[in-house]
MARGUVO-767148 format. One record per residue: residue number from 1; residue in three letters; chain; x, y, z of N, C-alpha, C, CB in turn. Coordinates in steps of 0.05 Angstrom, whole numbers, always signed. Glycine has a CB too. Layout:
MARGUVO-767148
REC   zakol   vexti   paba     n.px     n.py     n.pz    ca.px    ca.py    ca.pz     c.px     c.py     c.pz    cb.px    cb.py    cb.pz
REC     NUM     ala      A        X        Y        Z        X        Y        Z        X        Y        Z        X        Y        Z
...
end
This chain:
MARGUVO-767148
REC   zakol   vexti   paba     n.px     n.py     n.pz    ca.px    ca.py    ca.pz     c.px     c.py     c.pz    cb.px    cb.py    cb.pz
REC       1     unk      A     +194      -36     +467     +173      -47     +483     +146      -40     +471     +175      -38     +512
REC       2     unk      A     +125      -57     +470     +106      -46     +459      +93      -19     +468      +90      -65     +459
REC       3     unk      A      +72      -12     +459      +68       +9     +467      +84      +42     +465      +66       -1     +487
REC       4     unk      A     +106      +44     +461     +127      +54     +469     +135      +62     +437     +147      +32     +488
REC       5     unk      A     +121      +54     +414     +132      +70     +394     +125      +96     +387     +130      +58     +375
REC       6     unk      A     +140     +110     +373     +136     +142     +367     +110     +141     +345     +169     +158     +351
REC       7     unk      A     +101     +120     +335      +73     +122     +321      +47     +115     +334      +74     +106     +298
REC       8     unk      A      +61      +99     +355      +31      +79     +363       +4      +97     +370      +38      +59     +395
REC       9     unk      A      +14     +120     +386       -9     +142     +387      -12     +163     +379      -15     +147     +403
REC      10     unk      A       +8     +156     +352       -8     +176     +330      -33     +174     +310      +10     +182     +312
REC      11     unk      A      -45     +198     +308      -78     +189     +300      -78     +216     +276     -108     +193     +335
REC      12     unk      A      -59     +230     +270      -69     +254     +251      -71     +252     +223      -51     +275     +254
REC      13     unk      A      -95     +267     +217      -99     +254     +189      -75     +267     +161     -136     +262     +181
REC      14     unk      A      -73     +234     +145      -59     +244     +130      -54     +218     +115      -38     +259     +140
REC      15     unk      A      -34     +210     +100      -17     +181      +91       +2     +173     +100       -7     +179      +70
REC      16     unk      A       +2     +149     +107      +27     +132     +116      +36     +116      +94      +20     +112     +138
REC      17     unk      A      +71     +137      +93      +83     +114      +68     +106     +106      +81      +91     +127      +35
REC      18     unk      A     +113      +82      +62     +143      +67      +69     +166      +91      +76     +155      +46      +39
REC      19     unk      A     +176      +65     +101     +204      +89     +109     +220      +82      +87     +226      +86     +143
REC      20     unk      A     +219      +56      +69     +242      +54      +50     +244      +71      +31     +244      +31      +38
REC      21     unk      A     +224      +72      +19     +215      +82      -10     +204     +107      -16     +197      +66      -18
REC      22     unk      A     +190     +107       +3     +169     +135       +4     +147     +130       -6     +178     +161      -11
REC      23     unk      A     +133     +105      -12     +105      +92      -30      +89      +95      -11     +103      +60      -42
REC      24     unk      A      +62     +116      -22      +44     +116       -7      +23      +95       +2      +35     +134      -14
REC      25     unk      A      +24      +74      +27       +6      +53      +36      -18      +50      +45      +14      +45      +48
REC      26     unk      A      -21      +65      +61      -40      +75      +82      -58      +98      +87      -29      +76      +98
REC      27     unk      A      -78     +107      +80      -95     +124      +98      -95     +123     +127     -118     +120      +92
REC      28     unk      A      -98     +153     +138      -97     +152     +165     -125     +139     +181      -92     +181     +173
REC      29     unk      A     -147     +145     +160     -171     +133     +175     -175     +108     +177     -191     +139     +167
REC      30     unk      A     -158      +87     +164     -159      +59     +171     -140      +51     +194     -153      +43     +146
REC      31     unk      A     -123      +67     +205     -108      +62     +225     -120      +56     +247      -93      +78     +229
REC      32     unk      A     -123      +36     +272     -135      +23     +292     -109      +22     +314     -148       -6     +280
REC      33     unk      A     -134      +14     +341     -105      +10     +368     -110      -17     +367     -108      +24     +407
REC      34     unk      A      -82      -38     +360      -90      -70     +356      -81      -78     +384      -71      -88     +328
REC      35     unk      A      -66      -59     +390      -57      -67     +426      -27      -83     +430      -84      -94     +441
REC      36     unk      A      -14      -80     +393      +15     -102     +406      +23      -74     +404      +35     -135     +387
REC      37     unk      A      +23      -40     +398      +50      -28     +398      +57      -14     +374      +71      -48     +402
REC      38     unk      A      +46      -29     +357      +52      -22     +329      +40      -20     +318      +64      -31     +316
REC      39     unk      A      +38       +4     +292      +16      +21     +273       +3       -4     +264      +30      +42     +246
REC      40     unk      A      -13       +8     +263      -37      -31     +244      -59      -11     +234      -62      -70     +279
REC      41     unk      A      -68      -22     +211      -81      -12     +187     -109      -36     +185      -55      -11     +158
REC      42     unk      A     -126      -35     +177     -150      -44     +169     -159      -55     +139     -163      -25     +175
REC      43     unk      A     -138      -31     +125     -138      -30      +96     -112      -12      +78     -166      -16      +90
REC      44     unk      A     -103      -23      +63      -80      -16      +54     -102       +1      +23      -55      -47      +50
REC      45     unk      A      -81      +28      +13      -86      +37       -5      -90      +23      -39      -71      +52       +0
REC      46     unk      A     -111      +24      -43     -108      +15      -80      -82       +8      -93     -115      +41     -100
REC      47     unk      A      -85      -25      -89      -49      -33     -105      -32      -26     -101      -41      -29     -127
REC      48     unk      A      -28      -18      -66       -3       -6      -56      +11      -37      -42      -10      +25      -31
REC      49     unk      A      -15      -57      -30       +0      -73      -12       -9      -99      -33      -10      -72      +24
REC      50     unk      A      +19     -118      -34      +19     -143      -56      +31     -159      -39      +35     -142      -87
REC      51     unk      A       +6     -182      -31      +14     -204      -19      +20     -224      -35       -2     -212       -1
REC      52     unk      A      +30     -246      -24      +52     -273      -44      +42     -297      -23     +100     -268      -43
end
């Protein structure tokens, strides 16, 4: 259910990387409350995120 995930109100500083891989994506200071539930980012790390 939204809201309800084990990240959504987490805020501590550090990196967010893939659960697959372990590739670091994310800074913690671009992390935002988008309101569906789920971690949401502002800005992905230097050539970490490759859209198609």
């Amino acid at each position: 259910y939204p809201g309800t995930g084990e990240y959504d109100k987490f805020f501590e500083d550090g990196i967010y990387n893939c659960a697959g891989c372990g590739t670091p994506l994310y800074k913690s200071t671009t992390k935002f409350n988008s309101g569906c539930g789920w971690p949401a980012f502002y800005e992905g790390l230097p050539g970490a995120i490759h859209r198609s």
